[in-house]
C-alpha positions in Angstrom: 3.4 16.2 11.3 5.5 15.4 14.4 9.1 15.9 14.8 10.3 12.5 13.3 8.2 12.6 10.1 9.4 16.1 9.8 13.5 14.8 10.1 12.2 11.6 7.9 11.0 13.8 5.2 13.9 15.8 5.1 16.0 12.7 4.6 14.1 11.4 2.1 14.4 14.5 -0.1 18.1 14.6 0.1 17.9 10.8 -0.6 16.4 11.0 -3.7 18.4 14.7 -4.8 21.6 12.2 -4.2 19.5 9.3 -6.8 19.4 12.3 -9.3 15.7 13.2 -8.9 13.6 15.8 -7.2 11.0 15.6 -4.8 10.5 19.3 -5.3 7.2 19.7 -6.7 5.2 17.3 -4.3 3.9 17.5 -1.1 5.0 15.8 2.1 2.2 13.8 2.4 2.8 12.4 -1.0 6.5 11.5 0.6 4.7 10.3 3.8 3.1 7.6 1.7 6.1 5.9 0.8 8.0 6.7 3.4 4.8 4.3 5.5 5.5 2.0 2.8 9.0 1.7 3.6 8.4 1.9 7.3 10.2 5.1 7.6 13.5 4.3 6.0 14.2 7.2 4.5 16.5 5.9 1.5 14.4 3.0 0.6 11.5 5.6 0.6 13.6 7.6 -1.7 14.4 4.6 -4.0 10.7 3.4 -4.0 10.1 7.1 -4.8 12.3 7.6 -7.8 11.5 3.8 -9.4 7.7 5.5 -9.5 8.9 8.5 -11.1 11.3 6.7 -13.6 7.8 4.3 -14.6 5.0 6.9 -14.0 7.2 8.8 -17.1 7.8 6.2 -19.5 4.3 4.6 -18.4 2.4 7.4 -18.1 3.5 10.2 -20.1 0.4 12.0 -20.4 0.3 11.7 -16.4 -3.1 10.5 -17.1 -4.7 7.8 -19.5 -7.2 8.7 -21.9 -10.4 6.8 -22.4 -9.3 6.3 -26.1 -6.5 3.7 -24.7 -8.8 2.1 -22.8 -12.2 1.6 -25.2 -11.8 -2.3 -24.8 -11.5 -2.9 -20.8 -14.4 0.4 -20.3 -16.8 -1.2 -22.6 -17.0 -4.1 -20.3 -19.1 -1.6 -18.0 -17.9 -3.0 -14.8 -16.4 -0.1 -12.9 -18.6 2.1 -11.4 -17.2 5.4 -9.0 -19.7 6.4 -6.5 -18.6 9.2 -4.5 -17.1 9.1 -1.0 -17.2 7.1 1.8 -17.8 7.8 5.5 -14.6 8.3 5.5 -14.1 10.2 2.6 -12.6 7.8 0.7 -13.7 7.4 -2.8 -15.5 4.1 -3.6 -15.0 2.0 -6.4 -17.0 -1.1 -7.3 -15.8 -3.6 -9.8 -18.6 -5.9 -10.6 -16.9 -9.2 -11.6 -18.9 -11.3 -13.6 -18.8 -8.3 -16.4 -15.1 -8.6 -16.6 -13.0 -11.4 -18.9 -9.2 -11.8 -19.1 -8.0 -10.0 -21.3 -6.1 -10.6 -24.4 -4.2 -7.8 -24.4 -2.1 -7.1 -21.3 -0.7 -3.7 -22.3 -4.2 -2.4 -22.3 -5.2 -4.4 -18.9 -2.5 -2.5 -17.3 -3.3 1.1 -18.7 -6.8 0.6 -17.7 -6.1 -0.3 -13.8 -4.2 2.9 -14.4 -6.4 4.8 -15.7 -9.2 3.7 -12.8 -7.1 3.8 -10.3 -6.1 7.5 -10.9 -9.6 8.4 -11.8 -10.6 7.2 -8.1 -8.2 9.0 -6.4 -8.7 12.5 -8.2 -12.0 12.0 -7.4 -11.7 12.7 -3.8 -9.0 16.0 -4.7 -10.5 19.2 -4.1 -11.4 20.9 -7.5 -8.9 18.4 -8.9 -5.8 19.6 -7.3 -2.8 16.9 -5.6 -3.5 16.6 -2.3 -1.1 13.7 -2.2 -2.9 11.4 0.8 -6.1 10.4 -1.0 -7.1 7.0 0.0 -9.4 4.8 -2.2 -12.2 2.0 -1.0 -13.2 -0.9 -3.3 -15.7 -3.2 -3.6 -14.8 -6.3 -5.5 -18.4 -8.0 -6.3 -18.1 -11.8 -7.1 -21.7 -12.2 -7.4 -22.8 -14.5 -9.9 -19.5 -14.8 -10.9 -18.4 -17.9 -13.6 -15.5 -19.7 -14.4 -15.0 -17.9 -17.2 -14.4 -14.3 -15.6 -11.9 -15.4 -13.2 -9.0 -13.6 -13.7 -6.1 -14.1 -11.2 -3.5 -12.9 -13.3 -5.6 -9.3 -13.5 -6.3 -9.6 -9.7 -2.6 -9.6 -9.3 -1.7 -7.0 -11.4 -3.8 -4.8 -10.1 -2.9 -5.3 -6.5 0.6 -5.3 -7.8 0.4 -2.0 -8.9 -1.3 -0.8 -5.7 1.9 -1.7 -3.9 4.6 -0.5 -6.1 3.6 2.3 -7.6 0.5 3.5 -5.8 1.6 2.9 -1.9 -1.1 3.8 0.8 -3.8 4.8 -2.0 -5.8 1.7 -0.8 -8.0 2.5 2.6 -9.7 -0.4 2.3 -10.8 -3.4 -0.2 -14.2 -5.5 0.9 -15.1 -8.6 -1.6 -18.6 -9.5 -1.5 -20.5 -12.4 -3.0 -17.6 -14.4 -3.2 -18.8 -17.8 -4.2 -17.0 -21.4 -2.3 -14.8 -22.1 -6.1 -13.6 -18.8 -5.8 -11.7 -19.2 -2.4 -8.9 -21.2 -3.7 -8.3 -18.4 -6.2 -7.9 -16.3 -3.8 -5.8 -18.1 -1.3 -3.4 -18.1 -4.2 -3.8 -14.5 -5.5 -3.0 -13.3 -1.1 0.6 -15.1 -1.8 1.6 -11.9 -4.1 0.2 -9.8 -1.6 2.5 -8.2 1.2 1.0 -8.0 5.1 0.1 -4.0 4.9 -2.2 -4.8 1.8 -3.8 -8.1 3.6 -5.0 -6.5 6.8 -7.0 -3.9 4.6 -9.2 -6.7 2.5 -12.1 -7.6 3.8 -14.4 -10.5 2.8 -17.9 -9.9 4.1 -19.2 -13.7 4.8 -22.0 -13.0 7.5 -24.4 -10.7 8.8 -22.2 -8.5 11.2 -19.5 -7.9 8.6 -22.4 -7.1 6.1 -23.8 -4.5 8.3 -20.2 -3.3 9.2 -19.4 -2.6 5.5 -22.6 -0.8 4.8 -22.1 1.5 7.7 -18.2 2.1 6.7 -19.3 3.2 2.9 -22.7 4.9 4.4 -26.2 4.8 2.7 -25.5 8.3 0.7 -23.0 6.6 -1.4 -23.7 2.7 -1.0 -26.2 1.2 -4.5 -29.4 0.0 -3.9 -29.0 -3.1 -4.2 -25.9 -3.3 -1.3 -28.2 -1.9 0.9 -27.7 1.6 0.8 -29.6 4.5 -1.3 -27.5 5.5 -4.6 -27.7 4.6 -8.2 -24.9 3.1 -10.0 -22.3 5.7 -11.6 -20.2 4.2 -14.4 -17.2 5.1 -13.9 -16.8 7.0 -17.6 -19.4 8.6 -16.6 -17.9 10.7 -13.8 -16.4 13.7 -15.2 -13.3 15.4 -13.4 -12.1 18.8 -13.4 -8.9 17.6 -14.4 -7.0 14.6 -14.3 -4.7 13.9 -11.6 -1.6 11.8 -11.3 -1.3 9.3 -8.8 
């Protein structure tokens, strides 16, 4: 770290000892994140910091969520974790045309919990905070229907990315995405604020093809993307321990 993050840091713990919290036990890259996500303002990082705190507790109080909360949105089988990218970012596929809105919202947001921590302890070494882990996904809208259009899910999840999970997302590519779809999306981008645009991708020709299978490399990428691995549910990737986020 330079100087400035160093004096930003500092400021940002004593913000959020003055809120009547404790950024004791976490790293500075951990305080990094939000303090990117609050470009650097050191109380707003601080507030952002202790509203996460204050809702991972109530929200997550386990700091993880079991599979047994989840059994509904897993049995879809549309998640699959498939190591690291070129980057070293872990990637995440969600294959859409598996997936239904779901009736029960409580669940819905325990499970983009539950992934969404899964995917970052994935990259941790031996399962311990690291506190800068990044995350690439893959949203594949191949063969997608009206029925398994879910913009309110889409929204969630992205929503969560941004309050309570800032920086964790390196990069998203959608794939596949049919012509209906677009108007979807158009509205589903107004929820989304500039830092999380510029990192979504949609791969509509050749070049940007080719681009995204070189950014996940062939080691990691599924067959049928173009690259050389096998699909790994994502229940099926066993971690150390779990990790919160």
């Amino acid at each position: 770290m330079d100087q400035n993050q160093d004096f930003a840091v500092a400021q940002m713990r004593e913000s959020v000892q003055k809120l009547g919290s404790s950024a004791e036990k976490y790293g500075d890259p951990t305080l990094i994140r939000f303090l990117i996500a609050r470009s650097f303002d050191a109380e707003k990082a601080a507030n952002m910091f202790v509203q996460w705190q204050k809702w991972r507790a109530s929200f997550v109080p386990l700091d993880y969520i079991p599979d047994s909360e989840v059994e509904y949105e897993l049995s879809g089988e549309k998640l699959y974790l498939q190591g690291l990218s070129r980057k070293g970012n872990p990637v995440v596929i969600v294959k859409a045309n598996k997936h239904c809105p779901s009736k029960d919202q409580l669940q819905f947001k325990k499970f983009v919990v539950h992934v969404l921590d899964k995917v970052i302890a994935s990259s941790s070494i031996r399962g311990e905070e690291i506190g800068n882990e990044k995350l690439t996904a893959i949203l594949d809208l191949q063969q997608l229907a009206f029925k398994n259009v879910d913009a309110r899910g889409l929204i969630t999840g992205f929503q969560f990315l941004q309050a309570y999970y800032p920086e964790r997302l390196g990069k998203c590519y959608l794939i596949h995405m049919p012509g209906f779809f677009k108007r979807v999306w158009n509205f589903v981008s107004r929820f989304l604020d500039k830092a999380t645009q510029e990192k979504i991708v949609i791969v509509s020709n050749e070049d940007e093809r080719r681009e995204f299978v070189r950014d996940i490399g062939d080691e990691t990428l599924p067959e049928e993307y173009g690259g050389k691995a096998k699909l790994v549910l994502l229940q099926d990737v066993q971690l150390i321990k779990p990790l919160n986020a």
